[in-house]
C-alpha positions as a printed Julia matrix, in Angstrom:
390×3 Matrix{Float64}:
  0.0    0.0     0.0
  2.66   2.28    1.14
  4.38   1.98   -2.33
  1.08   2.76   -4.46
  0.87   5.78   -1.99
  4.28   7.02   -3.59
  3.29   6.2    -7.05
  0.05   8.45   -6.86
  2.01  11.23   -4.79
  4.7   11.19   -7.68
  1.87  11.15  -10.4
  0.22  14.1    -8.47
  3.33  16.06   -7.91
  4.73  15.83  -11.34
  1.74  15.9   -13.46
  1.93  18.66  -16.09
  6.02  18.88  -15.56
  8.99  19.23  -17.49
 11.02  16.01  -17.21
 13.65  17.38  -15.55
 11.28  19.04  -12.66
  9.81  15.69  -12.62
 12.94  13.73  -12.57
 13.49  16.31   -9.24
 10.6   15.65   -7.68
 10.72  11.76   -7.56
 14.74  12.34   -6.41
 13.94  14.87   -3.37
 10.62  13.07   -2.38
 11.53   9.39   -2.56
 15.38   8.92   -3.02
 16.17  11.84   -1.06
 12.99  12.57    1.46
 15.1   15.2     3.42
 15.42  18.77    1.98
 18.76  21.22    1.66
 18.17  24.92    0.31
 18.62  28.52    1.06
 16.11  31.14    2.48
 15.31  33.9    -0.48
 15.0   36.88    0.74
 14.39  40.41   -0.45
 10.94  40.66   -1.1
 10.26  40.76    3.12
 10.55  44.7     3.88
  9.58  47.3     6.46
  5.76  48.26    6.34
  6.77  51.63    6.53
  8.76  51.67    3.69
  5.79  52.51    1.39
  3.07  54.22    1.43
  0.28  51.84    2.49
 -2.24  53.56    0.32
 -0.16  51.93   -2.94
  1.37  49.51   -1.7
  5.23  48.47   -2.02
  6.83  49.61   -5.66
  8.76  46.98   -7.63
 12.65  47.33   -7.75
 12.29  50.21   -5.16
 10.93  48.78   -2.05
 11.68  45.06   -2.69
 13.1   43.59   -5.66
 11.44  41.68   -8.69
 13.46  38.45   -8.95
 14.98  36.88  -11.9
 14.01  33.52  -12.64
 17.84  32.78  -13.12
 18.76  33.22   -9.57
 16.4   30.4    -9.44
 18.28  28.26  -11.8
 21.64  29.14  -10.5
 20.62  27.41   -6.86
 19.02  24.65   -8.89
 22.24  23.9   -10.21
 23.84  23.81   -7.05
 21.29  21.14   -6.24
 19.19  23.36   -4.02
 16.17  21.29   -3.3
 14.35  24.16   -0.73
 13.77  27.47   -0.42
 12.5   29.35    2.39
 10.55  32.19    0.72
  9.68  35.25    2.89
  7.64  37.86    2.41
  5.6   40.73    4.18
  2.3   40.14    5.34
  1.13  43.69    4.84
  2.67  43.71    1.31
  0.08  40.21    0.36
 -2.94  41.77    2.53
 -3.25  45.88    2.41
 -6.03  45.55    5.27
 -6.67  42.87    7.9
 -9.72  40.9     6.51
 -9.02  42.03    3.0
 -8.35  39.83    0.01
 -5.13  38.32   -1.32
 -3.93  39.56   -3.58
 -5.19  42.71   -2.86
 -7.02  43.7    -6.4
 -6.32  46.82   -8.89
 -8.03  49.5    -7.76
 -7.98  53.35   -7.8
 -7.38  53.09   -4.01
 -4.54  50.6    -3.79
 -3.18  50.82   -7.35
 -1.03  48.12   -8.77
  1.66  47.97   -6.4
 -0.26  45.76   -4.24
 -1.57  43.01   -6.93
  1.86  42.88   -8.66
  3.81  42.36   -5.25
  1.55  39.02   -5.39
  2.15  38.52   -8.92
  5.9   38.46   -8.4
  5.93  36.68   -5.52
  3.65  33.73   -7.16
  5.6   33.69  -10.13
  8.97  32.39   -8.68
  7.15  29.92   -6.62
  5.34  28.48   -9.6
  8.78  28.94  -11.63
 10.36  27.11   -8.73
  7.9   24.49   -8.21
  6.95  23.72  -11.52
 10.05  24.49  -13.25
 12.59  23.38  -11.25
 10.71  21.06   -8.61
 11.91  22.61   -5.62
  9.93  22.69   -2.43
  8.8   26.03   -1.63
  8.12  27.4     1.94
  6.01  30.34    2.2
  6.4   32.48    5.12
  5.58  35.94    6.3
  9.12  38.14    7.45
  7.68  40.64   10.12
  9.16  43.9    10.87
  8.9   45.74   14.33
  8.35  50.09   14.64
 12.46  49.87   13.79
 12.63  47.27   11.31
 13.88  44.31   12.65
 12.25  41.34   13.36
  9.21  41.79   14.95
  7.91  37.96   14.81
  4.47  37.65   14.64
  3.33  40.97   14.28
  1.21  43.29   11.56
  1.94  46.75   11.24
  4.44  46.78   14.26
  1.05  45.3    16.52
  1.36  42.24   18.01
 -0.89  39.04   16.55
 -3.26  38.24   19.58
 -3.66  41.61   20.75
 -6.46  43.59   20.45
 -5.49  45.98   17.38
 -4.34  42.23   15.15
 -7.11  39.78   16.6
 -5.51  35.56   16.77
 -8.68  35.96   14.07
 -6.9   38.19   11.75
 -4.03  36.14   11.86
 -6.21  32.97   10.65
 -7.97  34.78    8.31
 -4.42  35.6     6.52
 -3.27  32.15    6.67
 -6.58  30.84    5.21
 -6.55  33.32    2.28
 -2.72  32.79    1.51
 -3.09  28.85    1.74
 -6.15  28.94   -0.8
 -3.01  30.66   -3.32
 -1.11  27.64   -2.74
 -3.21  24.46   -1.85
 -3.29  22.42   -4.8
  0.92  22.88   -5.51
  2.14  19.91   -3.9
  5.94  21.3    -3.47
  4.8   24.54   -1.51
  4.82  24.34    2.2
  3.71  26.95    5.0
  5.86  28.82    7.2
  3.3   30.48    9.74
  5.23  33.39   10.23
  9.6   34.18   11.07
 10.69  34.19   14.45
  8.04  35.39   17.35
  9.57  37.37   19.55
  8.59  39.75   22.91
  5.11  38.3    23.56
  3.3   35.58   25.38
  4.36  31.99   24.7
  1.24  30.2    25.19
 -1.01  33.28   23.4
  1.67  32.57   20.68
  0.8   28.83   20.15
 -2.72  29.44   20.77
 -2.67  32.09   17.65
 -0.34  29.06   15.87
 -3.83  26.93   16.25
 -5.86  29.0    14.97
 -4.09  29.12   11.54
 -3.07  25.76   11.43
 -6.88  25.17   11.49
 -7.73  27.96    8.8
 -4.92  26.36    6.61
 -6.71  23.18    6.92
 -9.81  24.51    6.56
 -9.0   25.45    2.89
 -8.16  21.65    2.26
 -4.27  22.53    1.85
 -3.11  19.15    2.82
  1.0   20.45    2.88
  3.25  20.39    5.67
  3.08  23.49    8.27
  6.28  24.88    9.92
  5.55  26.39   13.27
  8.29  28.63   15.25
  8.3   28.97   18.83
  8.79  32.59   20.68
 11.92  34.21   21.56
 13.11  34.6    17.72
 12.27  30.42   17.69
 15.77  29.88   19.07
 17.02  26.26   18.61
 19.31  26.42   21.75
 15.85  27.7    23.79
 13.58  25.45   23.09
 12.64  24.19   26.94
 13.77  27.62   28.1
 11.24  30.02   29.27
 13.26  33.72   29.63
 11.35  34.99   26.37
  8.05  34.65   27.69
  6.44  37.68   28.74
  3.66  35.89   30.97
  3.83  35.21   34.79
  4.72  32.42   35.29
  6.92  31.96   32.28
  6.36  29.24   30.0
  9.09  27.42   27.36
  8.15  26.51   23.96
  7.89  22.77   24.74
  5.39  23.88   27.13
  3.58  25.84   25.01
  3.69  23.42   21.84
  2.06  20.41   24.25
 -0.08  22.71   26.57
 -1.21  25.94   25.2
 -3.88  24.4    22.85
 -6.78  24.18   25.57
 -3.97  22.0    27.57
 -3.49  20.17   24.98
 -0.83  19.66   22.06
 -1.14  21.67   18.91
 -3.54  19.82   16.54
 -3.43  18.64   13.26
 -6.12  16.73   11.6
 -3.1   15.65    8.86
 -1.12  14.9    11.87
  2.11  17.27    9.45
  3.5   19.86   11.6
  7.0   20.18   12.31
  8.85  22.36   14.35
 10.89  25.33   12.93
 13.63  26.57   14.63
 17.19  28.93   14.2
 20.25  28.83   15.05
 23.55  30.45   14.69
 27.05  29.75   15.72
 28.27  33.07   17.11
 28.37  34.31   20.72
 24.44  35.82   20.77
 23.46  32.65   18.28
 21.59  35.2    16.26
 23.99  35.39   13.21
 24.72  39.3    13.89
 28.53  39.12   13.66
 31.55  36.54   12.26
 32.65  34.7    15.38
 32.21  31.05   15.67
 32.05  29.77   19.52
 33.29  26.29   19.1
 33.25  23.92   16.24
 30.32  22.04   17.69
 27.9   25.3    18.35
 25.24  24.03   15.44
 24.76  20.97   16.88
 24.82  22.09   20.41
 21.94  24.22   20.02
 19.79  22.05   17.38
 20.27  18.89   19.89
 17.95  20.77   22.24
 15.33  20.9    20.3
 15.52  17.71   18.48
 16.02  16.06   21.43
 12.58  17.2    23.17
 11.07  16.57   19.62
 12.1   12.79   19.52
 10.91  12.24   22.84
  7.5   13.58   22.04
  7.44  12.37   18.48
  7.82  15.41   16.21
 10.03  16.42   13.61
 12.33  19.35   13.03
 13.26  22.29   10.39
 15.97  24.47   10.8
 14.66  27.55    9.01
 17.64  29.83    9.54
 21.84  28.6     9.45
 24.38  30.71    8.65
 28.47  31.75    8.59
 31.11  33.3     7.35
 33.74  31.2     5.4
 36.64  33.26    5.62
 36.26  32.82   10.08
 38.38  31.24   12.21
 39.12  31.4    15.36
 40.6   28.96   18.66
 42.41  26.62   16.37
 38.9   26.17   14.26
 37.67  27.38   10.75
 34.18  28.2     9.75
 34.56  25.08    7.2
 35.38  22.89   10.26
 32.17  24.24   12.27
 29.8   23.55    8.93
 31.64  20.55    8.5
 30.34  19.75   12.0
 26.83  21.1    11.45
 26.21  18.81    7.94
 27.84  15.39   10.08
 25.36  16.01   12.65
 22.16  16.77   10.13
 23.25  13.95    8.24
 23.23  11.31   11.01
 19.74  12.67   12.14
 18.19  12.94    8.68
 14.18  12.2     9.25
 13.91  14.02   12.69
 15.45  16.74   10.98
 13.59  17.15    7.85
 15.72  19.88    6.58
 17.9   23.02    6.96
 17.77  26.42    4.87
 20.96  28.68    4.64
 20.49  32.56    5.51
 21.08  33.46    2.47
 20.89  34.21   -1.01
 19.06  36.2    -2.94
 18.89  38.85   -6.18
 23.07  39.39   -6.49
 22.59  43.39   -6.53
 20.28  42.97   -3.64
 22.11  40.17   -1.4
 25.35  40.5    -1.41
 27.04  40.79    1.89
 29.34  37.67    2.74
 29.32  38.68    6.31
 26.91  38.68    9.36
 24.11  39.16    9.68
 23.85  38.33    5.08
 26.55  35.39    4.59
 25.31  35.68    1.29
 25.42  32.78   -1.29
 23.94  35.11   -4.15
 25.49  34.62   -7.72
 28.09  37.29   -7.69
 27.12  38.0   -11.1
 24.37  40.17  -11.51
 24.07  40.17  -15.02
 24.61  36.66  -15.99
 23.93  35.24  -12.87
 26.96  33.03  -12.36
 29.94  32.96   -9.83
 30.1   31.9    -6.57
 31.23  33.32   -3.24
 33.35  32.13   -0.61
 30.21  30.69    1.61
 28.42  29.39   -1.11
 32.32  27.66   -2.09
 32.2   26.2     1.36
 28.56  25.13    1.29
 27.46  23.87   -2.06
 29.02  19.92   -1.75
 26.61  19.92    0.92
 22.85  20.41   -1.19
């Protein structure tokens, strides 16, 4: 039975294909059933970039991608990308449509922000057979990451309703729902809020995104920027009496676990290797940092039979540092993800993007961009470290 499953999952996902996508497909899914990518990034932005009233402008506030970036990571047998975007950009209003539609009031910035956005994933997906994770970027009033906010106000407070949140989510599902390769990121890194009104807002869009019939996987962070090393740590709550995201994840949902009638939720989580593990400078803290901090959160998901995503990774190639190199660290990182593959369903590099948009090698960027901006080719030094490793 299980192998006529994978023949009508293959039939489903490659139907209407390119051979080549399909060849993909039947690799990543069956031969290879764990992922390896790179975040994309660029088209998440500051709300207050733009003027809400238009909406964000194309190659000014975010840029329009080049389906070539696309094939250069394809050829470096990326097999995942972690897609972010802005949730005001998709929705002008809470409640409102997506994609917000042409009119005199919004303009066209809105609708072609979808359009632009949609068009790599279906290039991606269809073209190339790479998974695709959709996921909201959030800023905060100074933008940086806000987590799960809208318009710098928190999701399960009274000016963003948990309700608004699940309307989003069941609006930008219906988009996706009948692409098999796309996947749902419910939103980057919560941060500075409750932990338990965080997973009970989680809920409530895992059950709009179900409610649409999307039948793909859901990625859910935890709060305090969904820190790998933090996991069963409760310092980032801001309730009385604090509460960890293992707590949260099993407890927060009426006292029970989060729920999923497709029983395909895994846990997201980031980690970097430098001394505040957020990726915001070069320094490495030991060769065995990566793993350090994953363990903690793979270990509580094993024992409570989950899996786990590492959405965010990233370093500079040219570090080094106590007798140690970043290559020896990632060396470290891929040994470890490799002898856990299936628990850990998959890692995304932060990360790569348009070249003339991307292009930092350092912290907080370690860009793998083409270096190339007009032919899209060339590599740098972290993607030179990296790529043996898709």
């Amino acid at each position: 039975m299980r192998g006529c499953c994978k023949v009508f999952l293959y039939t489903l996902a490659c139907a209407g294909l390119p051979a080549q996508a399909a060849d993909r497909i039947f690799a990543d899914e069956f031969e290879n059933p764990v992922f390896r990518g790179t975040n994309l990034v660029g088209m998440e932005m500051a709300y207050f970039a733009y003027d809400p009233a238009t909406g964000p402008v194309a190659d000014t506030n975010y840029p329009v991608y080049d389906t070539r970036v696309v094939d250069y990571f394809a050829g470096k047998r990326v097999t995942a990308f972690r897609f972010l975007f802005s949730w005001e950009a998709m929705q002008a209003a809470l409640y409102g449509p997506i994609p917000t539609p042409d009119t005199p009031a919004s303009g066209t910035n809105y609708a072609d922000y979808f359009a632009n956005y949609k068009r790599i994933v279906d290039y991606a997906t269809h073209e190339r057979g790479i998974r695709v994770i959709v996921e909201p970027w959030q800023a905060n009033g100074g933008g940086g990451a806000g987590g799960a906010m809208f318009r710098g106000e928190l999701v399960g407070s009274a000016d963003v309703p948990t309700a608004a949140f699940a309307d989003f989510w069941g609006k930008m599902a219906a988009q996706f729902k009948d692409n098999p390769l796309v996947a749902y990121g419910l939103v980057n890194e919560p941060n500075n809020m409750s932990t338990y009104g965080w997973f009970v807002s989680a809920q409530a869009a895992i059950d709009a995104i179900r409610g649409t019939g999307a039948a793909q996987r859901i990625y859910v962070p935890g709060n305090g920027y969904t820190a790998a090393s933090a996991w069963t740590s409760n310092f980032y709550d801001t309730d009385a009496p604090a509460h960890s995201n293992a707590d949260g994840w099993l407890h927060a949902n009426g006292g029970q676990p989060l729920s999923d009638p497709l029983d395909d939720l895994a846990v997201e989580v980031h980690t970097y290797v430098d001394t505040q593990e957020g990726g915001l400078d070069d320094s490495i803290t030991s060769v065995t940092a990566a793993r350090d901090h994953v363990s903690v959160t793979l270990d509580w998901a094993n024992a409570n039979g989950y899996k786990v995503y590492l959405g965010e990774i990233g370093m500079y190639a040219g570090a080094a540092g106590n007798g140690f190199t970043a290559a020896d660290a990632w060396s470290d990182f891929v040994s470890y993800f490799d002898a856990n593959q299936g628990p850990l369903v998959g890692y995304t590099w932060w990360a790569g993007g348009m070249p003339d948009w991307w292009h930092d090698l350092h912290g907080p960027h370690f860009a793998i961009s083409p270096t190339d901006d007009v032919q899209f080719t060339g590599d740098t030094v972290n993607m030179t470290m990296i790529e043996n490793d898709f």
